[in-house]
mmCIF file of the protein (N, C-alpha, C, O) and its ligand, coordinates in Angstrom:
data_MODEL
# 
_entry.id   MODEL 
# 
loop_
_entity.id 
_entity.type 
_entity.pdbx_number_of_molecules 
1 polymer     1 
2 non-polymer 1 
# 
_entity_poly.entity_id                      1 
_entity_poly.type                           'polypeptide(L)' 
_entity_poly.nstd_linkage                   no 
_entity_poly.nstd_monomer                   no 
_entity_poly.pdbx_seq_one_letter_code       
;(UNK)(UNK)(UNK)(UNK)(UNK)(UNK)(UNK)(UNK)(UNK)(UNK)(UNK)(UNK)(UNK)(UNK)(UNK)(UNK)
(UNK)(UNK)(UNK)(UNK)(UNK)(UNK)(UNK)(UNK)(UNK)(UNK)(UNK)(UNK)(UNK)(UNK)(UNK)(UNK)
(UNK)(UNK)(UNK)(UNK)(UNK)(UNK)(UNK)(UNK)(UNK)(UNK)(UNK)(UNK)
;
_entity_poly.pdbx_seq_one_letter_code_can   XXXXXXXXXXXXXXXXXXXXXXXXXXXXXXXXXXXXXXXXXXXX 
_entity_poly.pdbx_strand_id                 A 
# 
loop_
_entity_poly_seq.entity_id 
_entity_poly_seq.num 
_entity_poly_seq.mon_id 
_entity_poly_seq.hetero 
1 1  UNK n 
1 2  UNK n 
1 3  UNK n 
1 4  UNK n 
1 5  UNK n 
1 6  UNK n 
1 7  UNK n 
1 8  UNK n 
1 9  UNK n 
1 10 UNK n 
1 11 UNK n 
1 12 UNK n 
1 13 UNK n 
1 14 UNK n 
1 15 UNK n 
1 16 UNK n 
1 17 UNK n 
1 18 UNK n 
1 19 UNK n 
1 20 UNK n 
1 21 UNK n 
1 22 UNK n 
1 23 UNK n 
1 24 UNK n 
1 25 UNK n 
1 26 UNK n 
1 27 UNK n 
1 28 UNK n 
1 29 UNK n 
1 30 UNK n 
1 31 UNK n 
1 32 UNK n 
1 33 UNK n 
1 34 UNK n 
1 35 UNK n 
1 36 UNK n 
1 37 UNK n 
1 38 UNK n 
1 39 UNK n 
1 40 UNK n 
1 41 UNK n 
1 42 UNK n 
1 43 UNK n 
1 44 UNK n 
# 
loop_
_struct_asym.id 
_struct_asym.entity_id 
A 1 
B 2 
# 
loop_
_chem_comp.id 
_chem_comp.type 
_chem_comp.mon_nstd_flag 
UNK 'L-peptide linking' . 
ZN  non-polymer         . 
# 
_pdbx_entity_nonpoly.entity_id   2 
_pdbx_entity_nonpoly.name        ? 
_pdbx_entity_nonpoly.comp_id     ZN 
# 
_pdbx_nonpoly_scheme.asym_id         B 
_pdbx_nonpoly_scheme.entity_id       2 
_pdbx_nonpoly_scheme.mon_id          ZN 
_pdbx_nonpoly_scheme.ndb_seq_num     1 
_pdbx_nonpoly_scheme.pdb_seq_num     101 
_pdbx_nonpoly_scheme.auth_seq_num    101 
_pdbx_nonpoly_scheme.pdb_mon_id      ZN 
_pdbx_nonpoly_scheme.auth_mon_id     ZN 
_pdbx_nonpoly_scheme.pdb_strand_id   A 
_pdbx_nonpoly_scheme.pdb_ins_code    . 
# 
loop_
_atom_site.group_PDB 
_atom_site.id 
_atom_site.type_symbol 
_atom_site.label_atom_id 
_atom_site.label_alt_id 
_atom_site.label_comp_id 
_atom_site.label_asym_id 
_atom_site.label_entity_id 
_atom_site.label_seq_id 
_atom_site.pdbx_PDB_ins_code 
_atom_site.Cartn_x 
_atom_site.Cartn_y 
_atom_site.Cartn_z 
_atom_site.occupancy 
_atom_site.B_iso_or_equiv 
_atom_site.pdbx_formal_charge 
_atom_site.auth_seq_id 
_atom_site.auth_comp_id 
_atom_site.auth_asym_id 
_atom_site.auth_atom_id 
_atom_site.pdbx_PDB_model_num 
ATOM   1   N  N  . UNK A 1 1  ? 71.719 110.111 77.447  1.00 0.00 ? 1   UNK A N  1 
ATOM   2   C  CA . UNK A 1 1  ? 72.927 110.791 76.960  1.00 0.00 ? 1   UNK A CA 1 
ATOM   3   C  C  . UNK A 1 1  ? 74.025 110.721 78.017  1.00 0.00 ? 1   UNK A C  1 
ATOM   4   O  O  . UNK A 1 1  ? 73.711 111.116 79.140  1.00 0.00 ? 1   UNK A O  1 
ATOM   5   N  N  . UNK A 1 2  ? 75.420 110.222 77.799  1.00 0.00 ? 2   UNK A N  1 
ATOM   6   C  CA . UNK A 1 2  ? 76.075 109.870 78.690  1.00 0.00 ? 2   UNK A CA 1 
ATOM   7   C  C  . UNK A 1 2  ? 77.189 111.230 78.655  1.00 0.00 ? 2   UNK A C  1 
ATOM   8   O  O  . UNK A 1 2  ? 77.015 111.813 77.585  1.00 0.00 ? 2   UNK A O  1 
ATOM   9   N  N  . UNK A 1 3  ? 78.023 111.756 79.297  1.00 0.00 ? 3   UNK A N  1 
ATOM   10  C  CA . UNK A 1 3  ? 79.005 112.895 79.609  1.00 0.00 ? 3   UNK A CA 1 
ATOM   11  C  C  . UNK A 1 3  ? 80.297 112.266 79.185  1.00 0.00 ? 3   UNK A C  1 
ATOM   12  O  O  . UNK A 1 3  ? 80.464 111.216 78.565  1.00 0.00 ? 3   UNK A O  1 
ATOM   13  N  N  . UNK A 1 4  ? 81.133 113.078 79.620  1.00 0.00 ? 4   UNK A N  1 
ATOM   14  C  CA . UNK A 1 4  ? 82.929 112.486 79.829  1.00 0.00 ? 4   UNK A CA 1 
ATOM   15  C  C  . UNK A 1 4  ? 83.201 112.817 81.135  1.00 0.00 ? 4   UNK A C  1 
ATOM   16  O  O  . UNK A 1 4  ? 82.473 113.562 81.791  1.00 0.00 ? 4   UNK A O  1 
ATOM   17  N  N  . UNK A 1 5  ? 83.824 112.502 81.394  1.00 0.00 ? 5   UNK A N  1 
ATOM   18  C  CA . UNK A 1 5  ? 84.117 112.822 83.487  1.00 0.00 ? 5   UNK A CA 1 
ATOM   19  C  C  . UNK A 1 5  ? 85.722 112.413 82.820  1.00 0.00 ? 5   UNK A C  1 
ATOM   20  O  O  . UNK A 1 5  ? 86.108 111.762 81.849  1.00 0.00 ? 5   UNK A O  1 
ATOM   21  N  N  . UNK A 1 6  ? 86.259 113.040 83.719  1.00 0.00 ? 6   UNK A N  1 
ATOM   22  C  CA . UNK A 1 6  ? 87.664 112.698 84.639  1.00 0.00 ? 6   UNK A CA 1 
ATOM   23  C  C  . UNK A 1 6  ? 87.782 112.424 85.517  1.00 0.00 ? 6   UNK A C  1 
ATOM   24  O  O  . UNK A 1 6  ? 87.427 113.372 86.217  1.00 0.00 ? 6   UNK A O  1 
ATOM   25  N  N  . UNK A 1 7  ? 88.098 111.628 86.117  1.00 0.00 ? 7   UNK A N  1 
ATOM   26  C  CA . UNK A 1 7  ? 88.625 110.260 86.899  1.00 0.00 ? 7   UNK A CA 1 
ATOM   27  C  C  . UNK A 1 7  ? 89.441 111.220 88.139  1.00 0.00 ? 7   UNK A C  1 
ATOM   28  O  O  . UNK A 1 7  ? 90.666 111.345 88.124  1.00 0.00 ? 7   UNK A O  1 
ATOM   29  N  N  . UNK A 1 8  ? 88.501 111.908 89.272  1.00 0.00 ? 8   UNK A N  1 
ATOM   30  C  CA . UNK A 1 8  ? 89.836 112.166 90.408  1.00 0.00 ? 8   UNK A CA 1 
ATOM   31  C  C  . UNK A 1 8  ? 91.113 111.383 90.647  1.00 0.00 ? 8   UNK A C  1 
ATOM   32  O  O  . UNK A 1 8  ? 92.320 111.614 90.715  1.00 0.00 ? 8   UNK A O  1 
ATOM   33  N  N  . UNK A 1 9  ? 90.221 110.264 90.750  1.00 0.00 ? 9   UNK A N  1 
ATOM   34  C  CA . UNK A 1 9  ? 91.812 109.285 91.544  1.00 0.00 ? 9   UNK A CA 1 
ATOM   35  C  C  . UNK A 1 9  ? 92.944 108.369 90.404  1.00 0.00 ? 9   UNK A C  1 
ATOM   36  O  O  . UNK A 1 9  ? 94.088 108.189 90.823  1.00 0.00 ? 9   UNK A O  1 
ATOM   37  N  N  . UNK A 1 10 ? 92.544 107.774 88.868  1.00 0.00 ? 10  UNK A N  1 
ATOM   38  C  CA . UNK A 1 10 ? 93.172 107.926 88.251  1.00 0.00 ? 10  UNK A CA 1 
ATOM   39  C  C  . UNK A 1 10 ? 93.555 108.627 86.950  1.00 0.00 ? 10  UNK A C  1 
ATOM   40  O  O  . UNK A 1 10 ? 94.617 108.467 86.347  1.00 0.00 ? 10  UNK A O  1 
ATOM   41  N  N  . UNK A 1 11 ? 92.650 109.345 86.637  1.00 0.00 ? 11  UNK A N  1 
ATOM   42  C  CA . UNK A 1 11 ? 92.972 110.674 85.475  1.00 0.00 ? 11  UNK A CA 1 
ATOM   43  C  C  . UNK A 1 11 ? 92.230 109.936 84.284  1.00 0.00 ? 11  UNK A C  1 
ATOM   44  O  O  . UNK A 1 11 ? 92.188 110.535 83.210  1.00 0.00 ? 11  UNK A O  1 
ATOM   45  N  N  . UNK A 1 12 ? 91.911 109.260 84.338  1.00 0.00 ? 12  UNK A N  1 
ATOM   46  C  CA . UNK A 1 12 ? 91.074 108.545 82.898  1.00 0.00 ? 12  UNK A CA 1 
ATOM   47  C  C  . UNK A 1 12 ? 89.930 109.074 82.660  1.00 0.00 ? 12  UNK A C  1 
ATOM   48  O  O  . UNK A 1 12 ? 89.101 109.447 83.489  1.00 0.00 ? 12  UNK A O  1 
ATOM   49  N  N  . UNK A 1 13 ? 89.862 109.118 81.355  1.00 0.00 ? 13  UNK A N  1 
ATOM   50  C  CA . UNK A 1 13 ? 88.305 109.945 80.970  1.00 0.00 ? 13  UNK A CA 1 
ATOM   51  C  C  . UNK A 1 13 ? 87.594 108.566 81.028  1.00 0.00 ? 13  UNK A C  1 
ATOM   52  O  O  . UNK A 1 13 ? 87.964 107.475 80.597  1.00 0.00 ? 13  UNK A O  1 
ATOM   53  N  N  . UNK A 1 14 ? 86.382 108.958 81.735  1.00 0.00 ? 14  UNK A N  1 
ATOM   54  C  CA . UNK A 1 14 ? 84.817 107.954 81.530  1.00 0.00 ? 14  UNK A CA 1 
ATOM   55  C  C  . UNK A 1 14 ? 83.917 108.016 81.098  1.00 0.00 ? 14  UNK A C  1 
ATOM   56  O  O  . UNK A 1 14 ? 83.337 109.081 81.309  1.00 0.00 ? 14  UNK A O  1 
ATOM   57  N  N  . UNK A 1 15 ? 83.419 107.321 80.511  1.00 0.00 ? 15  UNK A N  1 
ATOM   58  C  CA . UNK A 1 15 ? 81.669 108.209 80.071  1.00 0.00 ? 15  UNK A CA 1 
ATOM   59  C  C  . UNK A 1 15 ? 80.810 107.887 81.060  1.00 0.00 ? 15  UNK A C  1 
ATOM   60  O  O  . UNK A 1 15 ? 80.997 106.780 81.566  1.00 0.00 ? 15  UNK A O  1 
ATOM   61  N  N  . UNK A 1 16 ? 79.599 108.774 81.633  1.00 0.00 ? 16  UNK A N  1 
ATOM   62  C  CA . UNK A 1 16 ? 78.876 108.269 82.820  1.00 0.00 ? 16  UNK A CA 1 
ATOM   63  C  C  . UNK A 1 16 ? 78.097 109.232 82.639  1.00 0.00 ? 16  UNK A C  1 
ATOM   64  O  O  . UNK A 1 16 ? 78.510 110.334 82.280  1.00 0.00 ? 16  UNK A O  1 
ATOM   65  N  N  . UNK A 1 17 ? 76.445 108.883 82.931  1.00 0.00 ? 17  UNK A N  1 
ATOM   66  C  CA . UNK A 1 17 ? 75.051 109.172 82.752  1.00 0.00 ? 17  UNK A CA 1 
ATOM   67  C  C  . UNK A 1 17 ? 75.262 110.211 84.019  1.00 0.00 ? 17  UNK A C  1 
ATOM   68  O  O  . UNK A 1 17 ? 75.337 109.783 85.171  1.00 0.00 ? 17  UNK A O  1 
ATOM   69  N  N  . UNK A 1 18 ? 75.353 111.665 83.689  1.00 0.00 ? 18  UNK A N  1 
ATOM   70  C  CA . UNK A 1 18 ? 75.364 113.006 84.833  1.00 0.00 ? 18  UNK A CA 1 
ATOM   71  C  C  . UNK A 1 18 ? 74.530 112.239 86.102  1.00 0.00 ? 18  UNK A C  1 
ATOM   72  O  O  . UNK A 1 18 ? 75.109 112.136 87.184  1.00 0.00 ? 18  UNK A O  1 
ATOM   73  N  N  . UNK A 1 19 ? 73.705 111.919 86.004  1.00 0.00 ? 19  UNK A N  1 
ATOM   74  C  CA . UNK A 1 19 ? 72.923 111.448 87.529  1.00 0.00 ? 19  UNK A CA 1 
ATOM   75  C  C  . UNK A 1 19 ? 73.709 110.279 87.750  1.00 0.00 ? 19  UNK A C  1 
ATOM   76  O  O  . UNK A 1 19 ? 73.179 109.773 88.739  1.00 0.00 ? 19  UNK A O  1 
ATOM   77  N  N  . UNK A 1 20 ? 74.334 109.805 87.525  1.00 0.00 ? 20  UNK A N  1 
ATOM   78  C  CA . UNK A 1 20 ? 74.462 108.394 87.756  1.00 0.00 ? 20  UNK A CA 1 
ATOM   79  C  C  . UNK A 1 20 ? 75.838 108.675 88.846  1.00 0.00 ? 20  UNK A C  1 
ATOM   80  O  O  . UNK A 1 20 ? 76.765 109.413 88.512  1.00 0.00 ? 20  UNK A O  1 
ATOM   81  N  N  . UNK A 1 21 ? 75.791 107.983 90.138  1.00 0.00 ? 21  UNK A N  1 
ATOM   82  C  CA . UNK A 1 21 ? 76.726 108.228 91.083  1.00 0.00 ? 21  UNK A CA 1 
ATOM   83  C  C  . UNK A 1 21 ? 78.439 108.266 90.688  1.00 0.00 ? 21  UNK A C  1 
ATOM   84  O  O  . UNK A 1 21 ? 79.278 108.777 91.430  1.00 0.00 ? 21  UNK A O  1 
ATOM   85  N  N  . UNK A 1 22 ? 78.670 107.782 89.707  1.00 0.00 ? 22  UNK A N  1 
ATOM   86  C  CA . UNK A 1 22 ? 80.197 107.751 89.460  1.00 0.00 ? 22  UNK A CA 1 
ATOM   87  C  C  . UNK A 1 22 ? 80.371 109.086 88.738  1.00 0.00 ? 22  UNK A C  1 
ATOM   88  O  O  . UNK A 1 22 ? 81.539 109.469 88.683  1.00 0.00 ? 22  UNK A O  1 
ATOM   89  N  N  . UNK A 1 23 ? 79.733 109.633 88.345  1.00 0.00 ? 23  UNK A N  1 
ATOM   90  C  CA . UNK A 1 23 ? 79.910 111.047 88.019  1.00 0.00 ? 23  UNK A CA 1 
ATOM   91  C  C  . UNK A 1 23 ? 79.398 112.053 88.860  1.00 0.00 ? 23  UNK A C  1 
ATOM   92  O  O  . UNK A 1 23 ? 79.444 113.250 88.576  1.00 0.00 ? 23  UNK A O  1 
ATOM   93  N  N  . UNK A 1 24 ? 78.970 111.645 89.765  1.00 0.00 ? 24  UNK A N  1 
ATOM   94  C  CA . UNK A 1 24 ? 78.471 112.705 91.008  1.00 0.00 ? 24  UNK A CA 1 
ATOM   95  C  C  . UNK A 1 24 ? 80.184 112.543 92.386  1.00 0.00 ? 24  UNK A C  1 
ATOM   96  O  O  . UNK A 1 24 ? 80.461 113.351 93.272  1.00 0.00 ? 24  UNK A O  1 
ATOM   97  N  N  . UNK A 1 25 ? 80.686 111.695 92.152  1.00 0.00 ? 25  UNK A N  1 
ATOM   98  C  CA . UNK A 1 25 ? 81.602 111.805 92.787  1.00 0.00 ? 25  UNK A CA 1 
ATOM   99  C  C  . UNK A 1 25 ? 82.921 111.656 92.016  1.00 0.00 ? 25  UNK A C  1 
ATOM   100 O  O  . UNK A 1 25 ? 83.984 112.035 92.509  1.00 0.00 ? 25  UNK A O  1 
ATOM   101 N  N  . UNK A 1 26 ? 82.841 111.140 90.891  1.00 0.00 ? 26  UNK A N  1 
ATOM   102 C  CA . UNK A 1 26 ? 84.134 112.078 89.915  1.00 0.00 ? 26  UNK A CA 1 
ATOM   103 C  C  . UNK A 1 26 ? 85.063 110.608 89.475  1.00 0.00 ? 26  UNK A C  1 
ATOM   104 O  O  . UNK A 1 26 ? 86.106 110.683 88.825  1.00 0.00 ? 26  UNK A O  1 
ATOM   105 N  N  . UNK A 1 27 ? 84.667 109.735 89.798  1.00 0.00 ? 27  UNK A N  1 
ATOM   106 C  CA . UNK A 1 27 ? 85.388 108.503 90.393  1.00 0.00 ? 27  UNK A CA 1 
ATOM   107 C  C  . UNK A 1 27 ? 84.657 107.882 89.181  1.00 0.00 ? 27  UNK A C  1 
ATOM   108 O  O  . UNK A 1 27 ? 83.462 108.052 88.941  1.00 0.00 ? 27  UNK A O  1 
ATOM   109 N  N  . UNK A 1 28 ? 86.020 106.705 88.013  1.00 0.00 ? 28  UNK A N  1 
ATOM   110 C  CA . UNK A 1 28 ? 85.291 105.750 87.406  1.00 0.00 ? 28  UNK A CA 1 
ATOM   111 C  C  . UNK A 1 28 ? 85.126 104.687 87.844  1.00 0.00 ? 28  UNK A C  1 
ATOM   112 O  O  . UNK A 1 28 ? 84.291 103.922 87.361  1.00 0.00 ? 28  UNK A O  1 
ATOM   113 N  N  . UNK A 1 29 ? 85.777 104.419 88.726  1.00 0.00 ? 29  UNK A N  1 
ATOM   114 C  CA . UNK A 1 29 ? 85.527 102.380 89.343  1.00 0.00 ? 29  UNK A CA 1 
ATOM   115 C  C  . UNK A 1 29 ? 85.362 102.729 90.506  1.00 0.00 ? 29  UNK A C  1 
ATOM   116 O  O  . UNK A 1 29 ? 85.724 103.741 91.106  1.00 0.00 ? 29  UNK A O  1 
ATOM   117 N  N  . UNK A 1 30 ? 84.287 101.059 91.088  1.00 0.00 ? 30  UNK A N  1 
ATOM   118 C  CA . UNK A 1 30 ? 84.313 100.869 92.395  1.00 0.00 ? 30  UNK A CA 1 
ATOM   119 C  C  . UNK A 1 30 ? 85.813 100.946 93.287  1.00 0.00 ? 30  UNK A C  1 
ATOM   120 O  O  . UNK A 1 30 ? 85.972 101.269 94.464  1.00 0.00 ? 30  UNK A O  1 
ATOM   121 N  N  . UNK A 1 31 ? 86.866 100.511 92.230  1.00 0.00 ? 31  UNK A N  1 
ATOM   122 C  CA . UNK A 1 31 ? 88.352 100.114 92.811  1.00 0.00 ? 31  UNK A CA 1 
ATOM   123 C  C  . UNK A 1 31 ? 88.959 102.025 93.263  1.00 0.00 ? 31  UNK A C  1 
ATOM   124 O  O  . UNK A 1 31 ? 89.628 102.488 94.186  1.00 0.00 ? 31  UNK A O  1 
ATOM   125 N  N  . UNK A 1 32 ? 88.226 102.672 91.956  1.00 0.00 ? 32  UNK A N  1 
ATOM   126 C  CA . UNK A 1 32 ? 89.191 104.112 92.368  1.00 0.00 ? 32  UNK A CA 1 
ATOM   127 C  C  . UNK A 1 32 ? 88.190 105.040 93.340  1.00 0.00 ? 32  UNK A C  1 
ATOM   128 O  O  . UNK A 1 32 ? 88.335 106.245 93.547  1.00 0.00 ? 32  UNK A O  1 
ATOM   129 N  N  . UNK A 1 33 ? 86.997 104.061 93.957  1.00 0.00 ? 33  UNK A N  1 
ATOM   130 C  CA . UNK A 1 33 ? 86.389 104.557 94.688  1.00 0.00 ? 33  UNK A CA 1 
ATOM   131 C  C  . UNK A 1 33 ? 86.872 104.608 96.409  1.00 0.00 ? 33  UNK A C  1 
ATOM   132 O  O  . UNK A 1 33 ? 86.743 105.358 97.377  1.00 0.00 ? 33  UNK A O  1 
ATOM   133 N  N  . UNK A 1 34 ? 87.504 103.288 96.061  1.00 0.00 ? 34  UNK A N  1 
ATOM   134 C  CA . UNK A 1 34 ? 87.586 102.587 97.604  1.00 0.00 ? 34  UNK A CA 1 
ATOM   135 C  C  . UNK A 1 34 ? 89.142 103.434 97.314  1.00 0.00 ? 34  UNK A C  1 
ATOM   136 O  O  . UNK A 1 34 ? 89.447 104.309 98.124  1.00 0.00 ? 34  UNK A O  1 
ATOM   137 N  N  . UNK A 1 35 ? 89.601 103.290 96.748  1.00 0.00 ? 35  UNK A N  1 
ATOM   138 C  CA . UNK A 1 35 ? 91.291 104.023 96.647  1.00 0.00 ? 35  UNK A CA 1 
ATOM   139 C  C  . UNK A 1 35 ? 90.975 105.547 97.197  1.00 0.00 ? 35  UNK A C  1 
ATOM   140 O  O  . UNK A 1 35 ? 91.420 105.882 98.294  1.00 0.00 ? 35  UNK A O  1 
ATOM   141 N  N  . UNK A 1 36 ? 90.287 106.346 96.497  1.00 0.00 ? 36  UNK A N  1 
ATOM   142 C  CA . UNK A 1 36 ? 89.772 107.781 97.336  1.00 0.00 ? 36  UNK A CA 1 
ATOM   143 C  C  . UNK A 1 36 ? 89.215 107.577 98.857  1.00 0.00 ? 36  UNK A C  1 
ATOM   144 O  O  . UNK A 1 36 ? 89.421 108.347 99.795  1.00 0.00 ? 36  UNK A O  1 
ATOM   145 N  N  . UNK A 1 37 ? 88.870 107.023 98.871  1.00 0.00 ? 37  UNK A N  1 
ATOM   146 C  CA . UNK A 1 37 ? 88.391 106.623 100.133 1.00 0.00 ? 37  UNK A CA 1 
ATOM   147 C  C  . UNK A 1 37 ? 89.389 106.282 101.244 1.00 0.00 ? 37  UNK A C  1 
ATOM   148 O  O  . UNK A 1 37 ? 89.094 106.837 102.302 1.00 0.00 ? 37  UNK A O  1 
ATOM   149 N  N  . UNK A 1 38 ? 90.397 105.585 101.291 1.00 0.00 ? 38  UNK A N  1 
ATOM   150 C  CA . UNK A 1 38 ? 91.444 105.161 101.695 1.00 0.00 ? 38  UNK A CA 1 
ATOM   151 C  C  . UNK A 1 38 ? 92.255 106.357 101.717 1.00 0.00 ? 38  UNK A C  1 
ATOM   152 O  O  . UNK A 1 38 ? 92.287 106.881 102.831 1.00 0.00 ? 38  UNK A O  1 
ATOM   153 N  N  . UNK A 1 39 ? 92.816 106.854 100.957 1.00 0.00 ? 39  UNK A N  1 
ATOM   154 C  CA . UNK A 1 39 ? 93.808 108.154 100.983 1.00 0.00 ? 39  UNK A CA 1 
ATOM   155 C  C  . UNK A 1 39 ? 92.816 109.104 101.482 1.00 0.00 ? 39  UNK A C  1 
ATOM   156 O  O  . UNK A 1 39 ? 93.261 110.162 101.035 1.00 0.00 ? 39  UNK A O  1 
ATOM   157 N  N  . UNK A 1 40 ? 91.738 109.398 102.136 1.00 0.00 ? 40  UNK A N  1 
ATOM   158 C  CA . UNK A 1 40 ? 90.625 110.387 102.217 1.00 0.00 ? 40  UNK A CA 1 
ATOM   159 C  C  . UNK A 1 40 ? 91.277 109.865 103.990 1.00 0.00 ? 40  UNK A C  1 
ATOM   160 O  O  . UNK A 1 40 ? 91.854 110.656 104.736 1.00 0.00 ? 40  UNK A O  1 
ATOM   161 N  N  . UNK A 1 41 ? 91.027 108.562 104.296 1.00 0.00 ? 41  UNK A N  1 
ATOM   162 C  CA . UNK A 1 41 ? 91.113 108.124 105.438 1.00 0.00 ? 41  UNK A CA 1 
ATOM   163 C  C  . UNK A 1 41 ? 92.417 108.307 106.129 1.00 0.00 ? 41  UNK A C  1 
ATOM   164 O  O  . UNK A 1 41 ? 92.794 108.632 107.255 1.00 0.00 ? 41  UNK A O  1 
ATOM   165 N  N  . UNK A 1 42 ? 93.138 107.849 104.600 1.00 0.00 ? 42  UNK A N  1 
ATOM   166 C  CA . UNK A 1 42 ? 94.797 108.341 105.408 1.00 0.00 ? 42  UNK A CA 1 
ATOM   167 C  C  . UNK A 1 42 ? 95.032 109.712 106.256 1.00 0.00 ? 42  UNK A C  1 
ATOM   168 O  O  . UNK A 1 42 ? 95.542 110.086 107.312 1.00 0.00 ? 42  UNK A O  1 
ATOM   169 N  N  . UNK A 1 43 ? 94.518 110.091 105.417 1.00 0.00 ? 43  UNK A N  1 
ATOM   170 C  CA . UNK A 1 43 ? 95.139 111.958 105.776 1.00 0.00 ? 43  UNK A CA 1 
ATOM   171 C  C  . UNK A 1 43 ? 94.093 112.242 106.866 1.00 0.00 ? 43  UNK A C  1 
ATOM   172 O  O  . UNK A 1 43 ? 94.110 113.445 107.125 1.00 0.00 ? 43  UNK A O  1 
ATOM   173 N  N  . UNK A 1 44 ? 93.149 111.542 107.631 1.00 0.00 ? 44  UNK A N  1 
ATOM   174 C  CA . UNK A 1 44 ? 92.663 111.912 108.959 1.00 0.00 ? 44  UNK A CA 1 
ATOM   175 C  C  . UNK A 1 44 ? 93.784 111.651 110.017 1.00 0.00 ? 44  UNK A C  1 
ATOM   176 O  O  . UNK A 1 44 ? 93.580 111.896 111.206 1.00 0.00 ? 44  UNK A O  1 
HETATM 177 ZN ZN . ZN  B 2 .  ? 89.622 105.989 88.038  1.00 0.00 2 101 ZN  A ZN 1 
# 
């Protein structure tokens, strides 16, 4: 059974399996992964 998530970094709804890591960190793509990541880095 898959969820809906919202997308921290671009606001898009996803569907993603609750255990499954892109819904444990909120993020639908590898791309809006590395993008959080980057602005995470900026602001150090
Ligand atoms: Zn996204």
């Amino acid at each position: 059974m898959f969820e809906t998530f919202t997308c921290e970094q671009c606001g898009e709804e996803f569907a993603a399996h609750p255990s499954a890591r892109a819904a444990e960190n909120g993020l639908c793509s590898p791309a809006c992964e590395s993008a959080a990541k980057g602005f995470y880095l900026s602001g150090l």
